[in-house]
N, C-alpha and C positions, 0 to 999 in steps of 0.2 A: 504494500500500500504506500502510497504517497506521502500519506500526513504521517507518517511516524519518524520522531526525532530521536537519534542514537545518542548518549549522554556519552560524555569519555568516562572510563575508568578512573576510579577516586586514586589511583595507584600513580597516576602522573606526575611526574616535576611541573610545579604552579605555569609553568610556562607553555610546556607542551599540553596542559589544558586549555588555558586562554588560545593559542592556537586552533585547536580542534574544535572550541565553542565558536570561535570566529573563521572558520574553513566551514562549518556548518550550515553555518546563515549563511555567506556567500554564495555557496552552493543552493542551497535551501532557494533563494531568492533567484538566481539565477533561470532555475531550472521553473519556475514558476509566474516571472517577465517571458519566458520563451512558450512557454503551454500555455498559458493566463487561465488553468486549469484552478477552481477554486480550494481542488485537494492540496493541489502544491504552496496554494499561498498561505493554507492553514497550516503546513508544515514549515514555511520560513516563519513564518509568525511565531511560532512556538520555539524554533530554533532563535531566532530574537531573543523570546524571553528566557531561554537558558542563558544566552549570552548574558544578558541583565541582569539575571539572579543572581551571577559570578560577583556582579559589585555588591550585591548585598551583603555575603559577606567580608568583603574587605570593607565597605563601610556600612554597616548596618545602621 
């Protein structure tokens, strides 16, 4: 399915998390401007808000 977003493994160095949160949406969005499929815009969207949620903990 389209709309499912893969979280990275809590096992990452902070870095190569924040990479993979942000390859996510990139991706996510990309492929969702190219289909304008509304499954795909629900999965960047949600890929967004992992990305987002990353600052919540560093500044909650």
């Amino acid at each position: 399915m389209s709309d499912i977003v893969t979280f990275p493994r809590p096992t990452l160095p902070p870095e190569d998390h924040e990479r993979e949160l942000w390859s996510n949406f990139v991706l996510a969005k990309k492929k969702a401007e190219v289909t304008c499929d509304i499954r795909d815009g629900i999965a960047a969207g949600k890929a967004w808000a992992a990305w987002l949620d990353m600052f919540r903990t560093i500044c909650p």
